[in-house]
N, C-alpha and C positions, 0 to 999 in steps of 0.2 A: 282970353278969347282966341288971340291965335293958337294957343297954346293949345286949347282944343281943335280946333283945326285943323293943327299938325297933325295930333294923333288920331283923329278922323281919317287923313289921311293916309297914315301909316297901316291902320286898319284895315281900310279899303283893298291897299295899296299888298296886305295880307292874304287879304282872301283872296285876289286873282291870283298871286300867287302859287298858292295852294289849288285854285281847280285847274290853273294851269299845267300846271307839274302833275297832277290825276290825269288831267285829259292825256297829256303826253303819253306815260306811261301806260293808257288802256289802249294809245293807238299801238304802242310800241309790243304788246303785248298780243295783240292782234295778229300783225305782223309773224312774231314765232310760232303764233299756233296752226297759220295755215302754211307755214314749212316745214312743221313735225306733223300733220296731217299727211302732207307730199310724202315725207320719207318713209312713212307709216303704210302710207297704199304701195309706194313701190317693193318694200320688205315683203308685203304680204302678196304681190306678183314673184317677186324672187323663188319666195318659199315655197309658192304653188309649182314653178315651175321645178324647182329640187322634188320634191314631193313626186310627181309626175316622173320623173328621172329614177328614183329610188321603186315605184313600185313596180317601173318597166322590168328597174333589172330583177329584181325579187321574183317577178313570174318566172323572165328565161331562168334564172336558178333553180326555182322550184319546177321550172318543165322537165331541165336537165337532171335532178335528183329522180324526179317520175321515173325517167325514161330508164337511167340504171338500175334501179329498184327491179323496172321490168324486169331489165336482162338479168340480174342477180336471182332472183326468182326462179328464172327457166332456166336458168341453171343449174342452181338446187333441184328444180323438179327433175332433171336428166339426173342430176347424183341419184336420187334418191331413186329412183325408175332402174339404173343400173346396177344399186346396191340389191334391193329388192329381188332383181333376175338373180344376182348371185345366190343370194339367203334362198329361194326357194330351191336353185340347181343342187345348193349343200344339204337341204332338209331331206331331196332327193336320194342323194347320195347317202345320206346316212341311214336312210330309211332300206335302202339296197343293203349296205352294209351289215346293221341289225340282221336282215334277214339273212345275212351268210354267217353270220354269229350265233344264230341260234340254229342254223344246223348243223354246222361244227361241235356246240354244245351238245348235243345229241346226242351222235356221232363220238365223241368222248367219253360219254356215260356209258353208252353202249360197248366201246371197249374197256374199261375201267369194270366194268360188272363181268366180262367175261376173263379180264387180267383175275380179278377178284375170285373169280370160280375155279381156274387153275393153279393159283397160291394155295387156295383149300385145300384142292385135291394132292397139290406138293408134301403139303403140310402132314396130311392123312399117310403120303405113302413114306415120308421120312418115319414120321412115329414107327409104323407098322416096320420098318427097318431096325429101328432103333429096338423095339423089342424082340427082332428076332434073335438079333445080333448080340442082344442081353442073355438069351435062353442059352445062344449057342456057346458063348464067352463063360458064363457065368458070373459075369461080372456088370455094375452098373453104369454110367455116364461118366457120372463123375469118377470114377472107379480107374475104368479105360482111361479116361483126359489126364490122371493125376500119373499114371504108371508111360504113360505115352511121354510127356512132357520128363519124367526124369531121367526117362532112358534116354530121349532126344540131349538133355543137360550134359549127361557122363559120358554120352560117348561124344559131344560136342566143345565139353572141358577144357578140353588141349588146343583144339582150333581157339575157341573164344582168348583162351588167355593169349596167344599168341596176337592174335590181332591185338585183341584190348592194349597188350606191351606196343607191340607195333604202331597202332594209333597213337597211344600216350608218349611214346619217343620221340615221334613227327612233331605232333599239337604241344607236346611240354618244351622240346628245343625251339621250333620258331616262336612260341609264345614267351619262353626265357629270353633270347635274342633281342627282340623286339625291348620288351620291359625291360632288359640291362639296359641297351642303348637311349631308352629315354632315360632312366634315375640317373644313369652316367651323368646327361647330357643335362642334367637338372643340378647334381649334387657339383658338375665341375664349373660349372657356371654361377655356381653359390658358393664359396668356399671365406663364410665368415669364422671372425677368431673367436672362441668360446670362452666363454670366463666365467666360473662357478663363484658364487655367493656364498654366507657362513652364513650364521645367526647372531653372531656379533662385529662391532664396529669400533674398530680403535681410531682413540684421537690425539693428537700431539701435543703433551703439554712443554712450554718452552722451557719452566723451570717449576723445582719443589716448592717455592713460595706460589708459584700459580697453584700448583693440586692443593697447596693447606689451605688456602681460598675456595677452592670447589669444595674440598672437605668441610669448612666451613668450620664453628665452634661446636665440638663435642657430635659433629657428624650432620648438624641441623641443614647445612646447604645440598647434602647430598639426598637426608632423605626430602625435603623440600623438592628436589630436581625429579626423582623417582617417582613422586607423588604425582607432580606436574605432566611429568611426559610420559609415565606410563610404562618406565623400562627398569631396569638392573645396572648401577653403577658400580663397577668393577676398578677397584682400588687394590693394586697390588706394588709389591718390592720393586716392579719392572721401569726403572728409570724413564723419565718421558713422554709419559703416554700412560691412560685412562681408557678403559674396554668396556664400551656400553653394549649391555644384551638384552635383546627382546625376540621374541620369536613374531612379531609384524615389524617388519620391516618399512613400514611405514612412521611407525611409533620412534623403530629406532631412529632414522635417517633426520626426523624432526627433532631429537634429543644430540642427536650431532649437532646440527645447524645451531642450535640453541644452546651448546655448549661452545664452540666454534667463537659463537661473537659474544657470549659472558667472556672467553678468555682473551677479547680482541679490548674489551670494552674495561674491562680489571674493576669493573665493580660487582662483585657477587653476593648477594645477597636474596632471601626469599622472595620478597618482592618484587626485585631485578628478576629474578629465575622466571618467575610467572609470565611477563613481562616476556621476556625473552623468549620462550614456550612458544607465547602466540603468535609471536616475530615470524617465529619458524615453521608454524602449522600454514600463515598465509602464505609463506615462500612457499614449503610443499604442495601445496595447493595450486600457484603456480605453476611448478616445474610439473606436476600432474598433468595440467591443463597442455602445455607446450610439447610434453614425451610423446602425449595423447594424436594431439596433430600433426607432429613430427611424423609420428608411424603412419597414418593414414595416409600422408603428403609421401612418404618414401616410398608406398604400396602405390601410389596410382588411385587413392579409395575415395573417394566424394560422395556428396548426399546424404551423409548419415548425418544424424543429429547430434547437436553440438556438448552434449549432456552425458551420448552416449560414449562420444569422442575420450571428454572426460574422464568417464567411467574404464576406458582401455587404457588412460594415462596411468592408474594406478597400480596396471601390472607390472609396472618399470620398477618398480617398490616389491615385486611378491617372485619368488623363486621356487621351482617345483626339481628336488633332487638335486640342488645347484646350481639347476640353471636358471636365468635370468626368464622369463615368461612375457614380459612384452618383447624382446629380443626375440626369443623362440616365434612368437605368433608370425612378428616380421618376417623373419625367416622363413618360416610355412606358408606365410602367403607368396613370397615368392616365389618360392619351389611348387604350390599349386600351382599357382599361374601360369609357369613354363610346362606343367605335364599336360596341363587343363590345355593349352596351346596346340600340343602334340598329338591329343588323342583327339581336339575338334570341338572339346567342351567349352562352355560357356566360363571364359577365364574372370568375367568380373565377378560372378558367384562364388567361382572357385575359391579367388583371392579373399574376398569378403568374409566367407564362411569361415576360412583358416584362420585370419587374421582378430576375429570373433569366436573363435571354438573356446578361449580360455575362460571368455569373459564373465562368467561365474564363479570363479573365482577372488576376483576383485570384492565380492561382497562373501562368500561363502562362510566364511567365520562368522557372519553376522545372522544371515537367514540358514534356514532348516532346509534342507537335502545335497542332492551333489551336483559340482558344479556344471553337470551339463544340464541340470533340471533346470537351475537356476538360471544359466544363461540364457535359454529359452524360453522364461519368464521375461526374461530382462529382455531381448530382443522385441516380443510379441507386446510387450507392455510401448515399445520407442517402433510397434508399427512394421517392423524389416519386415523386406520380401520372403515370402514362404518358400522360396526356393534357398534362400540365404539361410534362413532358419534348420529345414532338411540338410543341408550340406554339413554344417558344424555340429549335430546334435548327432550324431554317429560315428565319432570320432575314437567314442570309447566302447564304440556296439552296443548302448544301452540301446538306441532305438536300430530298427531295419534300415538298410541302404537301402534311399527310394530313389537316389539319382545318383547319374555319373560322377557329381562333383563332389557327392558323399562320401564317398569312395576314395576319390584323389586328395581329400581333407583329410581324412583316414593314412591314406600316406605317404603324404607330407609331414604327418604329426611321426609316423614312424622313424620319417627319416631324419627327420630334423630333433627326435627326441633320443637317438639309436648312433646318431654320429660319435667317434672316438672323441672322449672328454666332455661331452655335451653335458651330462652328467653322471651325478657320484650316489653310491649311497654307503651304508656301514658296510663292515664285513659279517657283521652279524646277521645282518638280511642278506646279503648276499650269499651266504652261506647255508642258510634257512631257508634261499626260495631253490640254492640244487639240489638239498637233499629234500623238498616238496617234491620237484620234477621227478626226479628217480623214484620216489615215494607212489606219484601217481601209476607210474609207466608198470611197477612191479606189481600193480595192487589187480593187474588182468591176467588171468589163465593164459598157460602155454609161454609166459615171458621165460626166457632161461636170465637173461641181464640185461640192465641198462645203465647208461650214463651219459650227464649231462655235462655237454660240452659247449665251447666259445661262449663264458659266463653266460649259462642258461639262454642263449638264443639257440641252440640245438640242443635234442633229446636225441640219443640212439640206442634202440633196442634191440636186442639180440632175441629172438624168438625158436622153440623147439620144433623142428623141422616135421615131427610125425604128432605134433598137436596142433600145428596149424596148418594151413592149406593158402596159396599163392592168395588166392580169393578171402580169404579170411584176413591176412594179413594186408589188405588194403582195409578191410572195413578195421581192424583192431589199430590202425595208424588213425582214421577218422575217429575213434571211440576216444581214442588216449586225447587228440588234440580238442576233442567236444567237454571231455573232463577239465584237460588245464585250464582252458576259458571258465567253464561256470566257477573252479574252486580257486584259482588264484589272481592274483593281482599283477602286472609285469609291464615293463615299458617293451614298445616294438612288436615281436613276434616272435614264438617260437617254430622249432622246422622240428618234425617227428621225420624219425628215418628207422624205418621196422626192415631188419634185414633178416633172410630164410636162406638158411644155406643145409644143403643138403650132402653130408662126405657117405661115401659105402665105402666100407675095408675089409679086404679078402685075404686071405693068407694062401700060399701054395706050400706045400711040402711034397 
């Protein structure tokens, strides 16, 4: 019984609890809502008054945009009012103008029709001239003009040629003067050593047991090596040394190399030889590539293509008459460059084109035509400038001089292919191309003799004094030097020298 009592109590004792702690909590609840109420109406006084503050300033803004708008406005309209005055004052003006232009126009016609009326009547009283002047002559227009003009010739003959001599001494010595002092000033400033090429290449063997190794058993290492490299192994009595021959010099130089370190290496053998071959085509190959840059880098020459670089490394390997041909190219690029310098031309073309003139030849055995068709190919195909192209492709007159620098490529190549030693050729050609010269010179009316002198770079012809005439014998000196170009072949330049000499002998008794 107490026991429920207690918990009656507890019970009870429960539930005030609990609406105690409600009540509490709904006063307390009370309480913050009518303090976020407060803070709630003063935010929204706050914000009225911001509100109010913000639309004040928005008018004065928006009055002060009105107000310059105005003034921008009347301003443009004054532009535009004063531009107007102008445009009408100019329509004015040109409308004045027009009207002085059309009576000028007029005014021009009107004398132009009576220009036109007295050229007529010119015209009428010339003819009417011309036929009197026919009836009284006997003779026609052209009749009179052709007999007029010869007489003026013959009895003018003697003056003319005197000048013509007189000019041509003046204009040929200062033009002489001038052109020595520059090749002077080019050839004494270039003064490299020349070294002519063969078409064979000897190699040193250290001992007889080395070459019966190259020979190999019953000849088989030699023809093995021949096979390989593409050349002629030359095995003679001559103690020492083995003479490899090939007419490319490219073939041969790699047959050196590759013979060089069989005999460094003392194992010879076919296989070894093969072997070795290709050792030496990659080193040639190399030194291609390095000659190639060498010359460009010793030229001053940049931006050409590294292929085509290449491609000129290979003329270090090809000799034209003896001489060396990337040596040579060097060299003419040089010596353009200094004339190119002298006379004002463009020396990077100069030097380029010279240094490029041979390069058709690097492949020329290989493709069909001649090596300046070729190079021209080869140029146009790697892109060069068409000025660089022109320069080098007229070197042997196949095509026209279109520029200065074609010209100075032109002769560079002469001079640098014409220097003492530079090269050789047989005496049999040599000999073949004076009696061609003489041959040509003899083969024109009125020659009495000729001969060819300073190993065919001068012709001299003796000419019959009452077969040719001063005049004559300038164009048969043109005639002779237009033959030797189209029919022969020649390095440099030949000089025609037609001499008239006239003797009278009288006797007294």
């Amino acid at each position: 019984m107490e026991i429920q009592i207690i918990l009656l109590l507890l019970g009870v004792t429960l539930i005030t609890g609990v609406a105690f702690g409600y009540f509490l909590r709904w006063i307390i609840s009370m309480g913050k809502r009518g303090s976020m109420e407060l803070k709630i109406k003063q935010m929204m006084l706050e914000a009225r008054d911001e509100a109010k503050k913000i639309v004040s300033e928005a008018e004065k803004k928006s009055e002060e945009i009105l107000e310059n708008g105005r003034k921008e406005i009347k301003e443009k309209e004054k532009q535009i009012k004063r531009s107007e005055d102008r445009i009408i004052k100019k329509e004015e003006y040109i409308d004045q103008r027009q009207i002085d232009l059309d009576k000028e126009e007029d005014l021009i016609k009107e004398k132009m029709a009576q220009a036109e009326a007295i050229k007529a009547e010119a015209e009428s009283l010339d003819q009417q001239k011309v036929v009197e002047l026919e009836k009284i002559t006997g003779l026609s227009k052209d009749e009179a003009k052709e007999e007029l003009l010869a007489q003026m010739e013959k009895n003018a003959e003697e003056d003319l040629l005197v000048r013509m001599r007189k000019l041509e001494n003046i204009g040929s010595e200062k033009l002489e003067n001038r052109a020595r002092e520059i090749l002077t000033s080019a050839i004494h400033r270039l003064g490299n050593f020349v070294a002519s090429d063969v078409m064979s290449t000897t190699v040193s063997i250290p001992s007889d047991e080395i070459k019966g190794k190259v020979i190999g058993k019953e000849g088989r290492n030699i023809r093995a090596f021949e096979r390989a490299a593409g050349v002629e192994i030359i095995v003679d009595d001559t103690p020492g040394s083995i003479t490899i021959s090939s007419f490319d010099p490219i073939r041969r130089q790699v047959a050196r190399i590759a013979l060089e370190n069989l005999i460094l290496d003392g194992r010879i053998q076919p296989a070894k030889i093969e072997e070795a071959v290709d050792t030496a085509q990659k080193e040639i190959n190399r030194i291609i590539k390095e000659k190639g840059e060498q010359a460009v880098y010793e030229c001053g020459i940049y931006n050409l293509d590294p292929k085509l670089v290449s491609l000129l490394g290979r003329l270090y390997f090809r000799t034209s008459y003896g001489q060396n041909v990337l040596q040579h190219s060097i060299e003419m690029a040089h010596i353009a460059g200094m004339i190119a310098e002298e006379l004002g031309a463009n020396v990077s073309v100069a030097k380029t084109g010279a240094i490029l003139h041979d390069i058709g030849k690097a492949v020329d055995h290989e493709v069909v035509g001649t090596h300046v068709q070729i190079g021209r190919r080869i140029l146009q195909k790697f892109n060069v400038n068409e000025d660089i192209i022109k320069a080098m492709q007229s070197h042997h007159e196949e095509y026209p001089y279109e520029t200065i620098e074609s010209i100075i490529v032109q002769v560079a190549d002469s001079i640098s292919g014409s220097r003492p030693g530079a090269r050789r050729d047989t005496v049999e050609n040599y000999l073949k191309r004076l009696k061609e010269l003489e041959s040509i010179a003899n083969s024109f009316e009125g020659i009495e003799k000729s001969f060819a002198l300073q190993a065919g770079r001068e012709v001299r012809v003796f000419v019959t004094p009452e077969k040719v005439s001063d005049l004559e014998a300038k164009k048969l000196a043109r005639d002779i030097a237009l033959k030797i170009e189209q029919e022969l072949k020649y390095p440099g330049e030949v000089k025609i020298n037609v001499i008239r000499e006239t003797r009278v002998t009288e006797y007294a008794r």
